[in-house]
C-alpha positions as CSV (number, residue, x, y, z in Angstrom):
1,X,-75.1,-25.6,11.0
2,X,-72.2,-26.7,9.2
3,X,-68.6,-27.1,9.8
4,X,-66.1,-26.8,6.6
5,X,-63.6,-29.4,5.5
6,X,-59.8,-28.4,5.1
7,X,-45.3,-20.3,2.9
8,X,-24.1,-8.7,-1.0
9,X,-22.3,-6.9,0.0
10,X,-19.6,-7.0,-2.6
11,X,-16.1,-7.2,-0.3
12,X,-14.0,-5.4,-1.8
13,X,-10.0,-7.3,-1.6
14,X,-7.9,-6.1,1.1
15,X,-4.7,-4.5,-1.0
16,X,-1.9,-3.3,1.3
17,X,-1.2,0.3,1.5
18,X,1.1,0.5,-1.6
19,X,-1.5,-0.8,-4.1
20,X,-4.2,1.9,-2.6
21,X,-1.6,4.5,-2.8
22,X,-1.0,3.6,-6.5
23,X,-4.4,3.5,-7.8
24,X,-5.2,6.8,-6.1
25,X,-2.4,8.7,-7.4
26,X,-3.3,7.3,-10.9
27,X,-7.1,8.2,-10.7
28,X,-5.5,11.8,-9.8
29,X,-3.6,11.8,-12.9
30,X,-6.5,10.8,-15.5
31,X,-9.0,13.3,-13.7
32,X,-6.0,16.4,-14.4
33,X,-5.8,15.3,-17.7
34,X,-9.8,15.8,-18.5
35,X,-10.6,19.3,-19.5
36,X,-14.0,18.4,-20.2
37,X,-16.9,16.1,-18.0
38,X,-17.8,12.9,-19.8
39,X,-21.4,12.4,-20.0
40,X,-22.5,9.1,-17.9
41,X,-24.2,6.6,-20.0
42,X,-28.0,6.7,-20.3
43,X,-29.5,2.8,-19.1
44,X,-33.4,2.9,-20.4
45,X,-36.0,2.1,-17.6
46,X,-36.9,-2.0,-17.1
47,X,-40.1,-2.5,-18.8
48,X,-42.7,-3.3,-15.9
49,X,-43.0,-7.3,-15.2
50,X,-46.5,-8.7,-17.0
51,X,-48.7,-10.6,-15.5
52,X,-50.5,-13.1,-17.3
53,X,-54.2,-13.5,-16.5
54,X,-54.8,-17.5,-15.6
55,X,-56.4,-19.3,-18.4
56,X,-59.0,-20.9,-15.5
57,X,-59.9,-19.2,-12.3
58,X,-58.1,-20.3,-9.5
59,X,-60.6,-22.6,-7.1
60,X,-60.7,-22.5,-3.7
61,X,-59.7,-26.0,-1.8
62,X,-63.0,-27.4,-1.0
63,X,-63.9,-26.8,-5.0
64,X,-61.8,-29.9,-5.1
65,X,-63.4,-31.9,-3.1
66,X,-66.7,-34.4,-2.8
67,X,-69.1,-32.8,-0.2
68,X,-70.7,-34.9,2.3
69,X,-73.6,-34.5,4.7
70,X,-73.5,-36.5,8.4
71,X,-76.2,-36.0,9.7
72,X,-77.0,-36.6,13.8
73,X,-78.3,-35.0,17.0
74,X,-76.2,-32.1,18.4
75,X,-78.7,-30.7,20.6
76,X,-82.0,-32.6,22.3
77,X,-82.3,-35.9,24.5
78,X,-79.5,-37.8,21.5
79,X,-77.0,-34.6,21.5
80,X,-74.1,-37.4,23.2
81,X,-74.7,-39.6,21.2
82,X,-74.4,-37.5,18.2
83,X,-71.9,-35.7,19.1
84,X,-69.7,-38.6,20.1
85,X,-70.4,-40.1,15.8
86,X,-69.7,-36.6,14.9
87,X,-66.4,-36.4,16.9
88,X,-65.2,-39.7,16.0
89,X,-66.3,-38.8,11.9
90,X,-63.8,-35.8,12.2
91,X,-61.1,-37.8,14.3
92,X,-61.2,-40.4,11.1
93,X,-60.7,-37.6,8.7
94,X,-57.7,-36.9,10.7
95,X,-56.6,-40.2,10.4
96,X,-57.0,-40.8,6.7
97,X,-55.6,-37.2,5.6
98,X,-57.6,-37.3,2.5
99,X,-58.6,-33.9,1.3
100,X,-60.9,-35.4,-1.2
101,X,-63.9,-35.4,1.1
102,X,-65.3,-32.3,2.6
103,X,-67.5,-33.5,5.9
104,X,-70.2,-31.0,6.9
105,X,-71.8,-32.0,9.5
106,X,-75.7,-31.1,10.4
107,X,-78.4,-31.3,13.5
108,X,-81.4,-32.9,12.7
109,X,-82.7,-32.1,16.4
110,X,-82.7,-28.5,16.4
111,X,-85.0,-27.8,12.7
112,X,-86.2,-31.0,11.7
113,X,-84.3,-34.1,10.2
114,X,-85.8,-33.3,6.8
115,X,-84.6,-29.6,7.3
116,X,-81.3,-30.8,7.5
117,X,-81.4,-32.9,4.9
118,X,-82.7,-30.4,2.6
119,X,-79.9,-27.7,3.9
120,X,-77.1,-30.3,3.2
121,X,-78.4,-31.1,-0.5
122,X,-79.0,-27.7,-1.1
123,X,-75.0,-26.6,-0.6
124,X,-74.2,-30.0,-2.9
125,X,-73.6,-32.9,-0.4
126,X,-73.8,-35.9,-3.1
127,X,-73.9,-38.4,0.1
128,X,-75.4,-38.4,3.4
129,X,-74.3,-40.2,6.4
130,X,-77.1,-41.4,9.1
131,X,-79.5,-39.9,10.4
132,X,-79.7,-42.0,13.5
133,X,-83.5,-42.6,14.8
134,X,-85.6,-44.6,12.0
135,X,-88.2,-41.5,12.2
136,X,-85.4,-39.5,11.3
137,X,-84.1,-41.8,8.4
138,X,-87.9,-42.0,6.7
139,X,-88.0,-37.7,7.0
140,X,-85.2,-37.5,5.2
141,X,-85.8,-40.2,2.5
142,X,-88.5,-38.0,1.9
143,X,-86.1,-35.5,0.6
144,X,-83.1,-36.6,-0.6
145,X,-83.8,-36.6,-4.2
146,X,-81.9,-39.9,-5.1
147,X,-79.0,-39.5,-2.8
148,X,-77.5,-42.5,-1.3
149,X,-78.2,-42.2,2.7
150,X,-75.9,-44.7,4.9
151,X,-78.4,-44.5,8.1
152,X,-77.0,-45.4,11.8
153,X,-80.2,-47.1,12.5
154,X,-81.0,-50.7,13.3
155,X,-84.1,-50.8,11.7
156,X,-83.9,-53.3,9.0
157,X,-87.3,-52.2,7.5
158,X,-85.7,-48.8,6.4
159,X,-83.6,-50.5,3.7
160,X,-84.1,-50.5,-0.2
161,X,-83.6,-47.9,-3.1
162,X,-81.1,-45.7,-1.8
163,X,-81.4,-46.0,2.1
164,X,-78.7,-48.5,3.4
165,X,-78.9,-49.0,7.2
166,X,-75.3,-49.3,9.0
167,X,-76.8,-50.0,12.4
168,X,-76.3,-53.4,14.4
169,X,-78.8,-55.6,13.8
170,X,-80.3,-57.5,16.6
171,X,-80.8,-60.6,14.1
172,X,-77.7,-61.1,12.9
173,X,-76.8,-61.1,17.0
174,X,-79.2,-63.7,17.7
175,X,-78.1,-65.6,14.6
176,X,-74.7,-65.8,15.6
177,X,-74.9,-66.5,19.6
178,X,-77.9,-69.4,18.8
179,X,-75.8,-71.4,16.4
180,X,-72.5,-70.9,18.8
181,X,-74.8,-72.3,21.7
182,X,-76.1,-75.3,19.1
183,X,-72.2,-76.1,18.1
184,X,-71.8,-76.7,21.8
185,X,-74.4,-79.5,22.0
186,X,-77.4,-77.2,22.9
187,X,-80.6,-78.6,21.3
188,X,-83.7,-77.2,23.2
189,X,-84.2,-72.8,23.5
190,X,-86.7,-70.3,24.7
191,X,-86.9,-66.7,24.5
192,X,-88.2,-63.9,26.4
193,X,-88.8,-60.9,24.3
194,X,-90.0,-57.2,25.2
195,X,-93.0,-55.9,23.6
196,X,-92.5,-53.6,20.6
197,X,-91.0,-54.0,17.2
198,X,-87.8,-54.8,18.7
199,X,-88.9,-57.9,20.5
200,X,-91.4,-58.9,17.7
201,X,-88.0,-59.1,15.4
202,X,-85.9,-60.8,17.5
203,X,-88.4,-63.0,18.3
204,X,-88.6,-64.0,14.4
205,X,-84.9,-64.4,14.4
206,X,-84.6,-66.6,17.4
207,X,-86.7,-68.9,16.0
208,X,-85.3,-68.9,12.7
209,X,-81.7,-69.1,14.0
210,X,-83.1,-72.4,16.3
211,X,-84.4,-74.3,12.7
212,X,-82.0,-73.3,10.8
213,X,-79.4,-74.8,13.1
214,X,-81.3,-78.0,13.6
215,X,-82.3,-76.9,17.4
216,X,-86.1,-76.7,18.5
217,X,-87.2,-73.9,20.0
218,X,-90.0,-74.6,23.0
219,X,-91.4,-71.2,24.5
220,X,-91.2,-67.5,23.0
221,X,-93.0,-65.3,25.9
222,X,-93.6,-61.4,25.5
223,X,-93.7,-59.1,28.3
224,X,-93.8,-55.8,29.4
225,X,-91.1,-53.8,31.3
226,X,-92.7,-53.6,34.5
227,X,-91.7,-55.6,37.8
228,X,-94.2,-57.6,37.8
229,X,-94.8,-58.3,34.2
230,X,-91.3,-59.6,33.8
231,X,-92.3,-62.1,37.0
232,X,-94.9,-63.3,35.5
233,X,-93.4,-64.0,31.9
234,X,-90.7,-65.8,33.2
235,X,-92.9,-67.8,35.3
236,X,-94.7,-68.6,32.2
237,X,-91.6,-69.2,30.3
238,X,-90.6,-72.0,32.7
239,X,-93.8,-73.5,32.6
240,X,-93.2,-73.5,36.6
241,X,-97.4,-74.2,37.2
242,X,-96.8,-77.6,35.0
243,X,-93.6,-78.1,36.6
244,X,-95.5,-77.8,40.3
245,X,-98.2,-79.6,39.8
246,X,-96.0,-82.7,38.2
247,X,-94.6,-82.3,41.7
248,X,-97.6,-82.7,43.2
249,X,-97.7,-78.9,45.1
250,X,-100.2,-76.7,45.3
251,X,-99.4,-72.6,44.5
252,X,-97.8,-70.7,47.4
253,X,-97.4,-67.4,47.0
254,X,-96.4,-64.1,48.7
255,X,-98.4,-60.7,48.0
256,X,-95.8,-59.5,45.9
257,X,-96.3,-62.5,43.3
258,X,-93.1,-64.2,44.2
259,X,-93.1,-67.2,44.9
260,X,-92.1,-69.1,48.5
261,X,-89.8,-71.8,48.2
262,X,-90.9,-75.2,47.5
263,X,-89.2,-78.2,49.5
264,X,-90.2,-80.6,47.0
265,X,-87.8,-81.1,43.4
266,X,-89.4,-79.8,40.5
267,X,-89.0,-81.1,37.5
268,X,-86.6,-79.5,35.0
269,X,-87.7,-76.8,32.6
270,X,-87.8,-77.8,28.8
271,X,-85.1,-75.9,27.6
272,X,-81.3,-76.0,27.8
273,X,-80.8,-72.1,26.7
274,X,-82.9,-69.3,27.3
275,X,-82.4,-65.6,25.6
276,X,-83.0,-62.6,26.6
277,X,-84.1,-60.4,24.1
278,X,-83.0,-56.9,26.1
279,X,-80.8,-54.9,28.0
280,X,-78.2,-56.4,30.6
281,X,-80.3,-54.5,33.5
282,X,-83.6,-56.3,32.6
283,X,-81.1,-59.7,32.4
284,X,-79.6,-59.5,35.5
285,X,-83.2,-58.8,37.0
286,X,-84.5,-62.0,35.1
287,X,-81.6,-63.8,37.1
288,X,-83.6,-63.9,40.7
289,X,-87.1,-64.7,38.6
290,X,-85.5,-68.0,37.7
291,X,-84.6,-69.0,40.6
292,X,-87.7,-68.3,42.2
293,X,-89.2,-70.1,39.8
294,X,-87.0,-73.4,40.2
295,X,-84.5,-72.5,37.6
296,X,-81.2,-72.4,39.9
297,X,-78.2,-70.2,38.7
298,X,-76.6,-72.0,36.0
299,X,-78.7,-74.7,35.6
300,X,-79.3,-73.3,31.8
301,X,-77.4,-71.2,29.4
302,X,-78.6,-67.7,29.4
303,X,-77.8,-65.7,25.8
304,X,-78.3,-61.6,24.9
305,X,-78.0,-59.5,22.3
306,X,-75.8,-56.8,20.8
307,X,-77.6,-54.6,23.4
308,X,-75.7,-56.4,26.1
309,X,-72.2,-54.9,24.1
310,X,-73.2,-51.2,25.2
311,X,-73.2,-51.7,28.7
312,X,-69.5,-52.4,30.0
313,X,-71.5,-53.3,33.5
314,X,-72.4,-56.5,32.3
315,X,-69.0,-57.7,32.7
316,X,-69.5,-57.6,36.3
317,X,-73.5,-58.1,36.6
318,X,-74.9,-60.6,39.6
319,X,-75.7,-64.0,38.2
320,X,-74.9,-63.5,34.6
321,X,-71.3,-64.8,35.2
322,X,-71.2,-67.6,31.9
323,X,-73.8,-66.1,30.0
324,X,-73.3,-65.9,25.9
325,X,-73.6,-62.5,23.5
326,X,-72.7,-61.8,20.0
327,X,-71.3,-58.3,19.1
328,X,-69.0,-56.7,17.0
329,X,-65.1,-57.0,18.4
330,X,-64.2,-54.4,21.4
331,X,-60.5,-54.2,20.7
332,X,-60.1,-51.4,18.2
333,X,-63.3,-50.0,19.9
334,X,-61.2,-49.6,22.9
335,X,-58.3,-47.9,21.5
336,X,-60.2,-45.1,19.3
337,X,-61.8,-44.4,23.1
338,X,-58.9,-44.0,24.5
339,X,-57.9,-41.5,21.5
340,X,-61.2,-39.7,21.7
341,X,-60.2,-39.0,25.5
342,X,-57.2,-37.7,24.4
343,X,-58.4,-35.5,22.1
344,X,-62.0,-34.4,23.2
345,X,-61.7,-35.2,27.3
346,X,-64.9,-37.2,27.5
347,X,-65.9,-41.0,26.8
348,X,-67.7,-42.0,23.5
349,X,-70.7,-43.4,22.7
350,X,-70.5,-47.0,21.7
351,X,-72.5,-45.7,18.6
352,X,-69.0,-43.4,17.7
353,X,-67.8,-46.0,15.9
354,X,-70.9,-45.8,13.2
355,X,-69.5,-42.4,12.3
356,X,-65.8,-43.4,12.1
357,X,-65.9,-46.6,10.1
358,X,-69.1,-44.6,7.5
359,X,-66.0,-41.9,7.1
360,X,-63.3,-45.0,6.7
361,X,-66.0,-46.3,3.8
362,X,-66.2,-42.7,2.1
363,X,-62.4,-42.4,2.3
364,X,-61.9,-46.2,0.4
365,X,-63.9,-45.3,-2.4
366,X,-62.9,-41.2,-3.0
367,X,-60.3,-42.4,-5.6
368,X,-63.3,-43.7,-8.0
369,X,-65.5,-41.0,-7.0
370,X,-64.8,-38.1,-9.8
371,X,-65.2,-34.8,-8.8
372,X,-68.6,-32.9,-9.2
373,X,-70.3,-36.4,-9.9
374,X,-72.8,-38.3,-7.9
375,X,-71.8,-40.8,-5.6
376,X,-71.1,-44.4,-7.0
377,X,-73.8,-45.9,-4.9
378,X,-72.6,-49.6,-6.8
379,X,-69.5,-49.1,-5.1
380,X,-71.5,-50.0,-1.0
381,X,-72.4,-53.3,-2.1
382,X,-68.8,-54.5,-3.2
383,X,-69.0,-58.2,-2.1
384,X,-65.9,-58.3,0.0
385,X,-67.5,-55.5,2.0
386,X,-65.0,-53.1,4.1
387,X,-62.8,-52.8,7.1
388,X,-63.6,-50.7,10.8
389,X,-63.7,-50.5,14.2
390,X,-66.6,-52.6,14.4
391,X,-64.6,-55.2,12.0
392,X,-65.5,-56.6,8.3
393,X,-69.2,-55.1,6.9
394,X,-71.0,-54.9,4.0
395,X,-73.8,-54.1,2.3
396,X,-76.1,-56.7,0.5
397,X,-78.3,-56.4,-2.0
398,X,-81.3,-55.8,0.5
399,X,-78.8,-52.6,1.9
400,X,-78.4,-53.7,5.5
401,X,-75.2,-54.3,6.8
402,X,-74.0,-57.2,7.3
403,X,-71.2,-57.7,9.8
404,X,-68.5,-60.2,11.2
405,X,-69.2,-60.6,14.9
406,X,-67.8,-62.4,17.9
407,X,-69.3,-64.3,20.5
408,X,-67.9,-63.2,24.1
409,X,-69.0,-64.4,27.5
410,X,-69.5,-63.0,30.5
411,X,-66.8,-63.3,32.9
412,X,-64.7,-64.3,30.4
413,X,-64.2,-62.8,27.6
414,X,-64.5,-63.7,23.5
415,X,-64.4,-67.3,23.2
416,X,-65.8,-67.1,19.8
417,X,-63.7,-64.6,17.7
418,X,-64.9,-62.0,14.7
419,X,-64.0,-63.3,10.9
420,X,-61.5,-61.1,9.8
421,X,-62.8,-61.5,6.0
422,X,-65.6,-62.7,4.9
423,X,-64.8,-65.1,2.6
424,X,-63.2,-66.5,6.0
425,X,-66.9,-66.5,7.0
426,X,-68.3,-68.1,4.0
């Protein structure tokens, strides 16, 4: 489907009644004196107006403009979150009045990703925005023909030629919030990461982000997402068997694999910081495995990820009160929500924001896009990047985004703020 872009009386003078009398008898005189009619002069017909045919045709308005494919979810287990990047795309449009750009907008859920793509090339898009899921992104690479695509995916791997992926990367999270930690005198990390190609890459980053920022980082464990497979990944994490027997106890455990409390001090686990590589839910569950496990409530420094940014909950969650994240900056989030209420009655998808700021990026270049041409694909890897909701971004020369974020804590708010540039950053 696709949704199309973008006037006399003449008064005669008031003579008294002596004037009127005058001139009446004097027309009465010259008719009496007339023994013959005078003919009334003949006034030849006014040519009819010409026309002149218009040396070009006359366009119509979207002739004038650069065409430009977004591609998400309207329909299907994604339709809200597509719908909310579709929404917030138009709202920009809105915002930026620029009739240069005409946004057509396309579901890869109800034919295919690829179908859509193909649709949106066919009736001259010259630049697709997303898709969102990485299976999505590689269909339509398949068919783009040399088009620049700005995905909404995270998935790093998806990058190179003419793909560039616009979706928050887990790295750069775990980047950030590790050398915030390591600033405040944190030397020793672990990690717990969920199975999958998620966890295997933030477990690559964590580690790199602990050397590069002169930290060491003692345990990485995997697990599964099942109750008891969390339990015992965090039990292996805090090396709590080591821990017991340099205690001198002996195992006591209940049916459920929990462990009983131990009157005896164990020693303290090897780390000062642990991460954890997933959603705020599995975190806050996380919380009570520590402590069964000898690791009391803020005894270490729990970090997240960007994940823990989509779940306003968090702010409140049970024993994750002091706990570290990096993310892009909520603020202007907040107040294109607010507007999107206004105008569409519903709340957005923390993913809107992709759509908005992709728009904001098409709008900053449209002035050194000609008409009819292709899109300046040099023009997404300017080094000073661009401006959004989410903050400062850019492309490098790898095509993933890279982005200015903040470091906020639970319970308290950002106590690490967003570069507003990035030569601030560098």
């Amino acid at each position: 489907m696709a949704i199309m872009g973008w006037r006399a009386r003449a008064v005669q003078p008031l003579f008294g009644r002596i004037a009127r009398a005058g001139a009446v008898a004097t027309l009465a005189v010259v008719a009496a004196c007339s023994n013959r009619s005078v003919p009334r002069p003949v006034t030849a017909a006014a040519p009819p107006p010409v026309i002149a045919a218009p040396s070009k045709p006359v366009a119509p308005p979207q002739a004038a403009q650069n065409r430009v494919a977004l591609l998400v979810p309207l329909t299907g287990s994604n339709a809200a979150v597509g719908q909310s990047i579709a929404n917030a795309a138009n709202l920009a449009l809105l915002d930026v009045g620029d009739s240069r750009i005409n946004l057509r907008i396309y579901d890869t859920a109800s034919g295919g990703a690829a179908a859509a793509a193909t649709k949106a090339t066919g009736e001259g898009a010259r630049l697709i925005l997303g898709p969102l899921l990485a299976a999505d992104v590689r269909a339509v690479q398949g068919v783009a023909g040399g088009i620049p695509v700005v995905s909404f995916s995270n998935d790093a791997a998806l990058a190179g030629d003419d793909t560039f992926v616009m979706g928050f990367q887990p790295g750069q999270s775990i980047a950030r919030v590790v050398g915030y930690a390591r600033s405040r005198g944190i030397e020793r990390f672990a990690a717990l990461v969920p199975a999958g190609v998620y966890g295997q890459r933030a477990a690559t980053a964590f580690v790199r982000a602990v050397e590069a920022n002169g930290g060491k980082a003692v345990a990485v464990t995997t697990y599964t997402r099942e109750p008891a497979k969390l339990l015992a990944a965090v039990r292996t994490v805090t090396a709590f068997d080591a821990r017991k027997a340099a205690a001198g106890r002996s195992a006591s455990l209940r049916p459920d694999g929990s462990v009983v409390a131990l009157t005896a001090k164990l020693p303290p686990v090897g780390f000062q910081a642990l991460l954890i590589a997933d959603s705020g839910a599995v975190a806050s569950a996380v919380v009570p495995a520590l402590v069964q496990f000898g690791v009391p409530v803020g005894s270490v420094q729990l970090l997240g990820t960007e994940l823990w940014n989509n779940e306003p909950a968090i702010r409140t969650a049970r024993g994750l009160h002091g706990a570290l994240f990096a993310s892009v900056a909520d603020e202007k989030f907040g107040q294109l929500a607010g507007r999107y209420r206004g105008k569409y009655g519903s709340t957005p998808s923390r993913l809107a924001s992709l759509g908005y700021d992709a728009v904001l990026l098409v709008n900053s270049v449209a002035g050194r896009w000609p008409l009819g041409q292709p899109f300046p694909r040099a023009l997404l890897t300017a080094p000073d990047g661009y401006s959004g909701i989410d903050g400062v971004f850019r492309f490098g020369s790898g095509g993933v985004a890279e982005r200015g974020l903040e470091v906020q804590q639970v319970g308290t708010g950002t106590v690490a703020p967003a570069p507003r540039s990035f030569r601030a950053a560098n």
